[in-house]
C-alpha positions in Angstrom: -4.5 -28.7 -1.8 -5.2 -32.0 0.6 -2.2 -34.7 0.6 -2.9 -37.6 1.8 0.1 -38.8 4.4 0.1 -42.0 6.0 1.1 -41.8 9.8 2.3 -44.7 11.9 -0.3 -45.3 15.1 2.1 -44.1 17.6 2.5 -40.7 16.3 -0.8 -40.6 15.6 -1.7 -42.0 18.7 1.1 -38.6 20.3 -1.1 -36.1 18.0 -4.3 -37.0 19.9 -2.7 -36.4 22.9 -3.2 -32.7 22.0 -7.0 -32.8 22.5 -7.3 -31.2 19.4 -8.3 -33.4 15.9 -5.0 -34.9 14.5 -4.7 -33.0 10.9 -5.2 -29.5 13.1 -2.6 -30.4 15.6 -0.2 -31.4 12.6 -0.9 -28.3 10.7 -0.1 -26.1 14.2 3.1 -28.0 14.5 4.1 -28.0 10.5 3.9 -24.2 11.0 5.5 -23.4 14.2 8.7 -25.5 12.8 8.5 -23.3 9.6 8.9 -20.2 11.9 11.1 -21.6 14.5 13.4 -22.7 11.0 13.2 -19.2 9.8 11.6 -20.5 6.8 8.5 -18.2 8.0 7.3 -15.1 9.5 5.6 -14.8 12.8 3.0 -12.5 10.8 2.9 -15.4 8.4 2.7 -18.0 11.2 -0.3 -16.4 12.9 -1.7 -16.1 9.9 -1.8 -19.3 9.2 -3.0 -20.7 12.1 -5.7 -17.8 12.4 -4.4 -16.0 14.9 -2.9 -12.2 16.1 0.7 -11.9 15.8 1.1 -10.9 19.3 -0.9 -14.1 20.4 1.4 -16.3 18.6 4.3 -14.9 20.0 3.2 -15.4 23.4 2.2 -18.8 22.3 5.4 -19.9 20.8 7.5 -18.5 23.5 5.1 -20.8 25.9 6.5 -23.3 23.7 10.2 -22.6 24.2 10.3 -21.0 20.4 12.2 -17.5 20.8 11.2 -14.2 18.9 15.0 -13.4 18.8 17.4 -16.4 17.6 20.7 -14.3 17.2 24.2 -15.8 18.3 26.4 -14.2 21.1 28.2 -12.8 17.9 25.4 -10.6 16.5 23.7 -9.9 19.9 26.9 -8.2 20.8 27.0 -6.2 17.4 23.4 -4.9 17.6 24.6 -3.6 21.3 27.8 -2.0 19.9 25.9 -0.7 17.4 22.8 0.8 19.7 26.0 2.7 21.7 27.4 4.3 19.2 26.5 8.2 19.6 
């Protein structure tokens, strides 16, 4: 599917700043907010952007997007639970 999505010339004029054309640059960042929402996999996310998994993860972690997105809450439950004998 192609849509068709008018862009104002200064965010068109950020997405060139990428050095990469505009539509591929959009698509990278349309994914990596899917997957930094949770709405995506990282498998899914590399996929996407034709990539290994691994790759991306060290490329969205570049980017300040974290492999782990847990509150102090369930961080500290997942260590109580890795204690328990």
């Amino acid at each position: 599917m192609t849509i068709n999505l008018p862009l104002d010339p200064e965010l068109t004029g950020l997405l060139q700043m990428f050095d990469k054309p505009v539509p591929d640059t959009a698509w990278e960042l349309i994914v990596l907010e899917l997957y930094r929402q949770g709405k995506i996999s990282s498998g899914k996310a590399a996929e996407l952007l034709g990539i290994e998994r691994v790759a991306f993860l060290q490329y969205a972690s570049r980017l300040g997007i974290p492999f782990f997105d847990m509150t102090d809450e369930e961080w500290q439950a997942e260590v109580e639970q890795v204690r328990k004998p």
